[in-house]
C-alpha positions in Angstrom: 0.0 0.0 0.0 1.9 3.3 -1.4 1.3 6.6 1.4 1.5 9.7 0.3 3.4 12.2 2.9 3.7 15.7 3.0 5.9 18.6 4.5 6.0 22.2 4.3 9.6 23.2 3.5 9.6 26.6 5.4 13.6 28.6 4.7 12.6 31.0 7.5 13.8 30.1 11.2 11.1 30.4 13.9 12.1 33.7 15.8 10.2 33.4 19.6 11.1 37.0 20.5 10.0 38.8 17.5 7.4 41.7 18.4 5.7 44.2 16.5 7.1 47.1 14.7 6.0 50.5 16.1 6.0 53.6 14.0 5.7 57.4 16.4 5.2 59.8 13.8 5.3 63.5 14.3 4.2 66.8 12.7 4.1 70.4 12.9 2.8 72.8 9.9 2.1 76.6 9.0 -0.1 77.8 6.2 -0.1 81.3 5.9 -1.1 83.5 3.0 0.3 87.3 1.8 -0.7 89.9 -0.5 -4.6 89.1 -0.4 -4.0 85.6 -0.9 -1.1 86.3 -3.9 1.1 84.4 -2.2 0.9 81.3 0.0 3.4 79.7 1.7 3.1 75.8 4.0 5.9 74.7 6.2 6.1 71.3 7.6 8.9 69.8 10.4 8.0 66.2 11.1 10.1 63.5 12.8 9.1 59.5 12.5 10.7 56.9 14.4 10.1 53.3 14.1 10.8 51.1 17.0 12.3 47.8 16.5 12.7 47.7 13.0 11.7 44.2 11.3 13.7 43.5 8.8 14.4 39.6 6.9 17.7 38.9 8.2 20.1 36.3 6.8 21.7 33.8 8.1 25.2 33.1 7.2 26.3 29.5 6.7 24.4 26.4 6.5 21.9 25.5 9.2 19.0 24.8 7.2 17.6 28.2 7.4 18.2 30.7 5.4 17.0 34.1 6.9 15.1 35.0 10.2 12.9 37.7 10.9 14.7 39.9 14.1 14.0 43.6 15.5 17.1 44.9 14.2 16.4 48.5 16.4 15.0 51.7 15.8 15.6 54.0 12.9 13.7 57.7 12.4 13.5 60.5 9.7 13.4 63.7 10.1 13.3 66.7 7.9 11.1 69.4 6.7 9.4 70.7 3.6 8.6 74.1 2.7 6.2 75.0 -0.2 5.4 78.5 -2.3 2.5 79.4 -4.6 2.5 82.8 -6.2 0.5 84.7 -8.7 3.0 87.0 -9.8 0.6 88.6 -13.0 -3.3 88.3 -13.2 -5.0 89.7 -16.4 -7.5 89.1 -18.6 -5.5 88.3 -21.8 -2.2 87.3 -19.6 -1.2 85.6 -16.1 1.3 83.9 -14.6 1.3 81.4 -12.0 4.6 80.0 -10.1 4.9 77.1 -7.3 8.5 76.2 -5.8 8.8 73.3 -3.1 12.1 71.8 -1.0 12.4 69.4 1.3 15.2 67.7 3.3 15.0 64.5 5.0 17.7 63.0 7.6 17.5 59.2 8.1 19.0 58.0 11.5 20.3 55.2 13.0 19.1 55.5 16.5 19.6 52.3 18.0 21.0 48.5 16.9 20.6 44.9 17.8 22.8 45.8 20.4 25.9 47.0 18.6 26.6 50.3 17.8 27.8 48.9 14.1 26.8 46.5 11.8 27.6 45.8 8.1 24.9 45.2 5.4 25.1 43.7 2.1 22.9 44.8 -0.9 23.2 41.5 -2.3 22.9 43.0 -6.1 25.7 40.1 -6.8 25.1 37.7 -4.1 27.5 36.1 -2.3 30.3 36.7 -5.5 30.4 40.2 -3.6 34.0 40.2 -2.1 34.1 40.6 1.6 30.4 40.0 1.6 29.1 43.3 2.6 28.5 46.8 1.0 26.8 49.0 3.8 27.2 50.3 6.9 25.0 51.0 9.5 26.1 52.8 12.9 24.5 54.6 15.7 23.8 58.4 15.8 24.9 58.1 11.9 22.6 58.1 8.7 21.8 55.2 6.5 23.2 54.7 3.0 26.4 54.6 4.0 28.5 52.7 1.1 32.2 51.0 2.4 34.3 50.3 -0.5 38.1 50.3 -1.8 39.4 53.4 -3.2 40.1 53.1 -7.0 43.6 54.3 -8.2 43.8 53.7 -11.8 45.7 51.1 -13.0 48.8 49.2 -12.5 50.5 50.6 -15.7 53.6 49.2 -17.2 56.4 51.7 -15.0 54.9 49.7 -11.8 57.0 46.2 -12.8 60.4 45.3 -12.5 60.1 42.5 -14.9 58.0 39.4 -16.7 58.7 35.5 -16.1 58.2 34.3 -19.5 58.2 30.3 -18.0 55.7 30.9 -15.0 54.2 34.2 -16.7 53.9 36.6 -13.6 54.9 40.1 -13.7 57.1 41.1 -10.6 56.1 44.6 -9.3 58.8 47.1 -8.0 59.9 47.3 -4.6 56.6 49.3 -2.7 53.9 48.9 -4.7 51.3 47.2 -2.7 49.6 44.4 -5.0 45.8 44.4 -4.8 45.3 41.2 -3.2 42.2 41.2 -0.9 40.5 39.0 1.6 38.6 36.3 0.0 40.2 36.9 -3.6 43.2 38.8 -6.0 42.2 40.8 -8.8 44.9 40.0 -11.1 48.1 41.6 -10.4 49.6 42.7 -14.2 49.7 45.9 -16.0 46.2 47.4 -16.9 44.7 46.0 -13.8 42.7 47.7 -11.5 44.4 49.3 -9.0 43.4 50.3 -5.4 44.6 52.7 -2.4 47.0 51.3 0.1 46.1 53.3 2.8 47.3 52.1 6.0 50.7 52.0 4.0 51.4 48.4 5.0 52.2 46.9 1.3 48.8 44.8 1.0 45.1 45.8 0.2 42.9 44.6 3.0 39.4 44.4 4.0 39.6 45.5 7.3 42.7 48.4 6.9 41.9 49.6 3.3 38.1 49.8 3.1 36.3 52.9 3.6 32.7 55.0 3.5 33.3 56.0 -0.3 29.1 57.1 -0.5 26.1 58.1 0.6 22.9 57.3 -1.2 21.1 60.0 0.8 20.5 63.3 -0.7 21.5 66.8 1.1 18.0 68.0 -0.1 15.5 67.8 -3.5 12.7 69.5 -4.5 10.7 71.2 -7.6 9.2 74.0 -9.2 6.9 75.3 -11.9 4.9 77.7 -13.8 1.4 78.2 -15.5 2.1 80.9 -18.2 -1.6 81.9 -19.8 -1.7 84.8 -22.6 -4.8 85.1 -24.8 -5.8 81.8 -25.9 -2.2 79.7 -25.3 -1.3 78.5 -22.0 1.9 76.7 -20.9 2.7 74.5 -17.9 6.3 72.9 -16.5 6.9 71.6 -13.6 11.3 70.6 -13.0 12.4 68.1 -9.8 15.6 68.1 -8.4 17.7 65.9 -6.1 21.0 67.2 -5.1 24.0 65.9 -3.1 23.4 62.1 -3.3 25.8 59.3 -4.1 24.6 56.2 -6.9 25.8 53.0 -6.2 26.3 52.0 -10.3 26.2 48.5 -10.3 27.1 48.3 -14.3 30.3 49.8 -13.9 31.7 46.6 -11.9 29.4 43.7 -13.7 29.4 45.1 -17.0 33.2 46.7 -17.0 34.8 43.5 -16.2 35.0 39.7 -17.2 32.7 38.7 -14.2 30.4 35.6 -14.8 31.0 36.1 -18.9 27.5 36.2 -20.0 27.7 40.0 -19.1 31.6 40.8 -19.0 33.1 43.7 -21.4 29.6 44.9 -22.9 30.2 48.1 -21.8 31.0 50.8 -23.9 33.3 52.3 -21.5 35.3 48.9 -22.0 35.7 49.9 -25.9 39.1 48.3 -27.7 40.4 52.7 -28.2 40.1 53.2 -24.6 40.9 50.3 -22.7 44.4 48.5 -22.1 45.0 46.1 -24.3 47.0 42.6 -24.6 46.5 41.8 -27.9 48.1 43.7 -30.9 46.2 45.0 -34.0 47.9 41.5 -35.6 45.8 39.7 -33.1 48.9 38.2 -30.8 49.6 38.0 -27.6 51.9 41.0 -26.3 53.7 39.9 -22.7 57.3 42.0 -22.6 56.9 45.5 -21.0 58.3 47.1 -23.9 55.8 46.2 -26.2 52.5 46.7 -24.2 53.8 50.1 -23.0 53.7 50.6 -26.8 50.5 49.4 -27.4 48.6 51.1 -24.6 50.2 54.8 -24.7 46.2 56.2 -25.5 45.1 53.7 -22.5 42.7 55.4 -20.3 40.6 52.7 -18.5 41.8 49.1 -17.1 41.4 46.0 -18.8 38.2 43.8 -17.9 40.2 40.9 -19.2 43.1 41.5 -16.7 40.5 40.3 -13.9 39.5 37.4 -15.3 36.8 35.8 -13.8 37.7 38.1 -10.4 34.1 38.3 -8.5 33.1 42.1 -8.3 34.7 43.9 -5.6 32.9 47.5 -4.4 35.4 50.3 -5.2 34.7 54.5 -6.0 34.9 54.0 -9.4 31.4 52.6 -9.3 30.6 55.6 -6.7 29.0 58.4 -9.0 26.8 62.0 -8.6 23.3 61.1 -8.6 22.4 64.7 -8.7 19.7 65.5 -11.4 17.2 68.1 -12.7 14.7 66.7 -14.4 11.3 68.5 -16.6 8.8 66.9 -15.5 6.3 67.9 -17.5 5.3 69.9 -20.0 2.0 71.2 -21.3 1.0 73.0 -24.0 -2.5 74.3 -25.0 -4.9 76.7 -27.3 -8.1 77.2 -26.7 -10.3 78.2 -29.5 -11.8 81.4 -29.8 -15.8 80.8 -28.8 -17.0 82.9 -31.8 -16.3 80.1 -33.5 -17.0 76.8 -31.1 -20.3 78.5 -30.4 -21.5 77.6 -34.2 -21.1 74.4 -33.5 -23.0 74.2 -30.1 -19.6 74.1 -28.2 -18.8 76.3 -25.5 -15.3 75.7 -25.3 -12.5 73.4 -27.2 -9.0 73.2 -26.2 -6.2 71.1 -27.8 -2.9 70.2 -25.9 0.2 68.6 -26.2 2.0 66.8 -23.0 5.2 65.4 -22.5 6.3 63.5 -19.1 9.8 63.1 -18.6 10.8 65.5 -21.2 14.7 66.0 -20.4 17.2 65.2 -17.9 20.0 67.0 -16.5 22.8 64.9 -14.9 26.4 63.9 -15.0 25.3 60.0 -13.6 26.6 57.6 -16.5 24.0 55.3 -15.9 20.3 55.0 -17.8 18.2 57.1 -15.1 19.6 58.8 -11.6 16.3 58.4 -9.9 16.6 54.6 -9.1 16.8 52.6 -6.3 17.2 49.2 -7.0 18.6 45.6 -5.7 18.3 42.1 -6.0 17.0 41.1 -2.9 14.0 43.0 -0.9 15.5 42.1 2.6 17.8 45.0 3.5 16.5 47.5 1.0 14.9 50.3 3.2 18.5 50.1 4.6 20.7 50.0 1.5 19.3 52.4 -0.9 20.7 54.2 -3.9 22.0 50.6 -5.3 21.3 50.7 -9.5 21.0 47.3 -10.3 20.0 47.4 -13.9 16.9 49.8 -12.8 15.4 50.3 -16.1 14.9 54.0 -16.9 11.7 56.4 -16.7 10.0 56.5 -20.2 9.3 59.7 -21.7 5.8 60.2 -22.7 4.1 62.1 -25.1 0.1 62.7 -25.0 -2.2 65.1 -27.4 -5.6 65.6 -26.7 -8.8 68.1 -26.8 -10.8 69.5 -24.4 -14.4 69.8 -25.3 -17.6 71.0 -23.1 -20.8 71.5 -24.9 -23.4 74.3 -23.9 
């Protein structure tokens, strides 16, 4: 006689001393208006805190679980926003109409699981991420806090002594630290990507040569507009802004680098004119210094293919501005005269053009600086400004009328 049995495979331990998560959230406004209602003005200060923060934690190693929800502590934001209407002109053939708002929010670390520091891993690569962790979270500091190596270029052909043509190593001079870190080396030949030594101790380490290198958290952000009317045309924009926050760019270390070679080199950065090179225009290997030092005297970026199949390690040369102004919107509109919508039993018929997301301002290499993006949902509140292959806002473009019948 054949039994069926079943089980419910659950990956989340049991945790006995999880409670709720509290949210205190706080507010204070003004409204206020000037110049017979010309000009209004709304100020807001607010301060949330949540009390111990629930967050999906992992657990490292094997144990048959994989994560466990915990209370990890207690996080708040605080900030204010400050907003301004104004009717600058008011005619009957001509007006103009302007709004301006800007706000600034401070995320805080107020308490941890009983340590004033802990380390966080976006997981956009998983566990290929060298030193296993990305973040860092510390009391009476803000989160988005990225810890990273410092990029310094390249090893370039003055920084060997020699090459072994029988075990084919290059030997670096006398003080030059070779980028060998905990867990994994980056390949140590000219064209590789270098890092800062800066304890000074001749060796890249996790623990002596990583740093903050980012913050994802912008210093404030904001937008403003305008309603512009004169006879029958009218016109609307509205701009947003974020200044002063830090874009983790993801594509510069998976797609600048031979790293799991589905996606390695695809990069236009990575182009044959800019990159250094170990392969002559004949197609054959070069190895003596001599000869590459020839071949790479225009090389401006570091070879993908010195690293192999390196995993990705977190450096400031995938650290970049994520400062933007963007339009918006845009509107734009006529408005037939009624001398003529009135013969056709219409009181009023207005046709309009609309385009969202019209332009972008922005020195971010990436597709879209208004992203925040990873691969896993468990620490995200906690690791933001990560662009994991966020794909980018369309632009939009709408016409339409505007009909109302008597």
């Amino acid at each position: 006689m054949n039994q069926k049995y079943y089980n419910i495979i659950n990956s989340s331990l049991p945790n006995p001393d999880l409670i709720w998560e509290t949210t205190v959230s706080r507010n204070l406004g003004l409204d206020f208006a000037l110049l017979n209602n010309r000009l209004t003005v709304a100020v807001d200060v607010y301060k949330n805190t949540v009390k111990d923060l629930i967050i999906d934690n992992e657990i490292p190693g094997y144990t048959g679980f994989t994560k466990q929800l915990i209370n990890l502590g207690q996080t708040s934001n605080k900030g204010f926003e400050v907003g301004l209407n104004a009717s600058l002109v008011e005619k009957q053939d001509f007006g103009i109409d302007l709004s301006f708002n800007i706000g600034r929010n401070i995320p805080k670390i107020d308490k941890l699981d009983g340590n004033d520091t802990r380390i966080l891993q976006s997981n956009w690569a998983g566990t290929d991420l060298k030193t296993q962790d990305d973040f860092l979270l510390r009391t009476g500091e803000t989160i988005g806090q990225i810890v990273g190596y410092v990029a310094d270029g390249f090893y370039t052909v003055d920084d060997f002594e020699s090459y072994n043509e029988t075990t084919r190593q290059y030997l670096l001079k006398e003080g030059i630290a070779p980028t060998t870190i905990t867990g994994g080396t980056i390949g140590v030949r000219p064209g590789a990507m270098r890092l800062k030594d800066l304890d000074g101790d001749g060796a890249i380490t996790a623990d002596a040569d990583r740093q903050v290198i980012g913050n994802t958290i912008a210093k404030h952000s904001g937008g403003f507009g305008a309603n512009v009317r004169y006879k029958n045309f009218d016109l609307s924009t509205f701009f947003n802004w974020v200044y002063g926050n830090d874009i983790y760019n993801t594509g510069r270390i998976q797609y600048n680098m031979l790293y799991r070679t589905t996606f390695g080199n695809i990069s236009d950065r990575m182009n044959s004119q800019d990159r250094f090179k170990y392969v002559n225009h004949a197609g054959e290997l070069v190895t003596s210094l001599e000869d590459l030092a020839e071949l790479n005297r225009n090389a401006r970026v570091w070879s993908p293919f010195s690293m192999g199949t390196a995993s990705p390690v977190i450096t400031t040369d995938a650290i970049e501005d994520g400062s933007f102004l963007r339009l918006s919107l845009v509107t734009l509109g006529y408005t037939l005269p009624k001398n003529l919508t009135s013969r056709i039993g219409v009181s009023s018929l207005r046709l309009f053009g609309t385009v969202y997301n019209a332009f972008v301002w922005t020195n971010y290499s990436g597709y879209d600086p208004e992203v925040s993006t990873t691969r896993s949902s468990a620490y995200a509140a906690l690791t933001p400004g990560v662009d994991y292959s966020a794909y980018p806002k369309s632009r939009t473009f709408t016409f339409g009328l505007n009909v109302n019948f008597k």
